[in-house]
N, C-alpha and C positions, 0 to 999 in steps of 0.2 A: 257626259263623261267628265271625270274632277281632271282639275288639271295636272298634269305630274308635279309631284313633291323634287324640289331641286338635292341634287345629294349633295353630302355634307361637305364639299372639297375645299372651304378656309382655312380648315384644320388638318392636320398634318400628324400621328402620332410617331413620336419616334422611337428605338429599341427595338430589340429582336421577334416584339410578341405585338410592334405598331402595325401592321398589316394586319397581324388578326383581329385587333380589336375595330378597324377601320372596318374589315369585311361584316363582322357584326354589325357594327351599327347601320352599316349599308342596309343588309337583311332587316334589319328591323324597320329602316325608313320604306323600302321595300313592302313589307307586310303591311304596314300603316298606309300607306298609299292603295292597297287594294281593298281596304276597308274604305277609306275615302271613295273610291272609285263606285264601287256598292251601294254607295247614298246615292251618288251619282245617275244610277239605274235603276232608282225606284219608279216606281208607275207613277208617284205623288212627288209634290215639291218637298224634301228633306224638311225645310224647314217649317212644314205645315203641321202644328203640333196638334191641330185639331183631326187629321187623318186616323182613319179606324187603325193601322197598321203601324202610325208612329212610336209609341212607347214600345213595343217588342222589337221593332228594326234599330232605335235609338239604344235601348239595353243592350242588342247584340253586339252595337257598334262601340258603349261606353262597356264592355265585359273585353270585348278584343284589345281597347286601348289600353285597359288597366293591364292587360298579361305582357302588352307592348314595355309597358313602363317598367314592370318586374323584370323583363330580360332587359331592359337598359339599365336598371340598377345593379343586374348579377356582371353585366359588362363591364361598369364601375369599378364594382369591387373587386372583380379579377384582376380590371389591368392598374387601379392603386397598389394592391398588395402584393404585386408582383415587380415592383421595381426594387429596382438594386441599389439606389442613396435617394438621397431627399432631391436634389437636383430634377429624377424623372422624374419622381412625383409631382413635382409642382409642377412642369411641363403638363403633365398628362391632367391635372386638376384645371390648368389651364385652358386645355383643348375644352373639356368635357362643360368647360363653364360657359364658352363661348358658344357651345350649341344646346344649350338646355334652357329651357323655357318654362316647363311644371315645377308647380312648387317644389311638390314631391324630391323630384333628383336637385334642384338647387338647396334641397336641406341638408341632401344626402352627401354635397359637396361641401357643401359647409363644416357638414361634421367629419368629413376625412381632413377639411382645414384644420381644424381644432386636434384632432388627432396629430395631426403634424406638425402642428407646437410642441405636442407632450413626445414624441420620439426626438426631435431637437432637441428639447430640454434633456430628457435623459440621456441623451448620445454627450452631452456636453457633460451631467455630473460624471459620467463614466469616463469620458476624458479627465476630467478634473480628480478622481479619484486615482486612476491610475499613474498621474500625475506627482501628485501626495505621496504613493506609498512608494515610490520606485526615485522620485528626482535624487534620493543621497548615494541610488545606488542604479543607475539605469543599465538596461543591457543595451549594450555595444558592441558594432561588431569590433571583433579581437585585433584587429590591424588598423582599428581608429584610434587617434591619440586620447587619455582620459579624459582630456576637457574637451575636445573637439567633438569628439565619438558622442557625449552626454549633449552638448550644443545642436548637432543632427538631431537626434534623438528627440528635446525638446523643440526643434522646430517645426519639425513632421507634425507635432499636435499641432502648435500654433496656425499652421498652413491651411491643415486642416478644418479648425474651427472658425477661421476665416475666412473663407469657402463657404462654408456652409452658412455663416452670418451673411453674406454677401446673395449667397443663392435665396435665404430666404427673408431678407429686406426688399429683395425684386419684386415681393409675389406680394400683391396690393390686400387681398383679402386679409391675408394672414398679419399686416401691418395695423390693419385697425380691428384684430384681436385683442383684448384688454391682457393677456396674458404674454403678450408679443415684449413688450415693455418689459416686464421682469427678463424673459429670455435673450433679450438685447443687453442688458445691464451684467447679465453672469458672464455671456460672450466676450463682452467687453475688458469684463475683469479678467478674464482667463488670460486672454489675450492678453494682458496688460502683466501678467505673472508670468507667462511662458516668457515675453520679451525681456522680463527684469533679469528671471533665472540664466537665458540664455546671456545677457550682457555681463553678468556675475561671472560668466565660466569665462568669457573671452579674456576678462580681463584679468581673470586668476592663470589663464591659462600663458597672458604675456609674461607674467613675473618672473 
């Protein structure tokens, strides 16, 4: 008899949909574990390739693992696309990196990394642009002072893209992306235009 597969309990998913995704992977270590078990109960040593019975019990076992690995990728891409900021994502890429071992799903991880450069980036021109077309004329609420009211206003981005440069300098994979580099430098700048715009208002707003 194989010996039990230890469940996954180092990792922790968090959000409203971590538990489901916990129970799946469970099932799936689960199922994988009674394939193991099954080698386990052959008449013959598993690893006797020379056994009349080997390549048919071995295909049954490498056809089980690969449908394994497809519902750990459909796991994947449910609970990446289902978070709600970059924040969970990296958490959840996090989790997923720590227990993966087949090339397969560490490539699969990889390219939601990469993906998650290219929503940064564009979460950041779309700050940057809304930015542009609205700083001579920002909405405010009605009871804020004009420069004050505009100084809120542009802080809320700043805070914002600050957060998010911070959340995702954390996450190591994404740091030695070649494309991390440009997205650090637009951050930067933003950052550095939101702070000018905002000290421009304060101190028009003394006069």
């Amino acid at each position: 008899m194989a010996a039990e597969i230890p469940k996954m309990s180092k990792v922790v998913f968090g959000g409203s949909q971590g538990g489901d995704v916990e129970k799946s992977l469970d099932n799936i270590r689960l199922e994988f574990q009674k394939s193991v078990s099954v080698l386990g109960q052959l008449s013959y040593n598993a690893l006797d390739v020379k056994a009349p019975n080997w390549h048919v019990d071995f295909a049954d076992f490498k056809g089980k693992t690969k449908d394994l690995e497809v519902m750990f990728l459909n796991v994947l891409q449910g609970a990446v696309s289902n978070c709600g900021s970059i924040a969970m994502k990296i958490d959840r890429l996090e989790c997923f990196r720590d227990i993966s071992l087949r090339d397969t799903i560490i490539q699969a991880i990889d390219k939601h990394t990469r993906d998650l450069i290219v929503a940064h980036s564009n979460e950041l021109l779309s700050v940057q642009k809304e930015f542009d077309r609205n700083r001579r004329d920002p909405a405010i609420s009605f009871n804020n002072p004009k420069y004050a009211g505009a100084a809120v206003w542009a802080r809320s981005f700043k805070r914002r893209v600050q957060r998010e440069m911070d959340n995702v300098a954390q996450f190591w994979p994404i740091v030695k992306i070649r494309e991390y580099s440009d997205t650090r430098v637009l951050s930067e700048a933003l950052i550095t235009a939101l702070g000018d715009y905002i000290s421009r208002l304060m101190q028009t707003g003394c006069l």
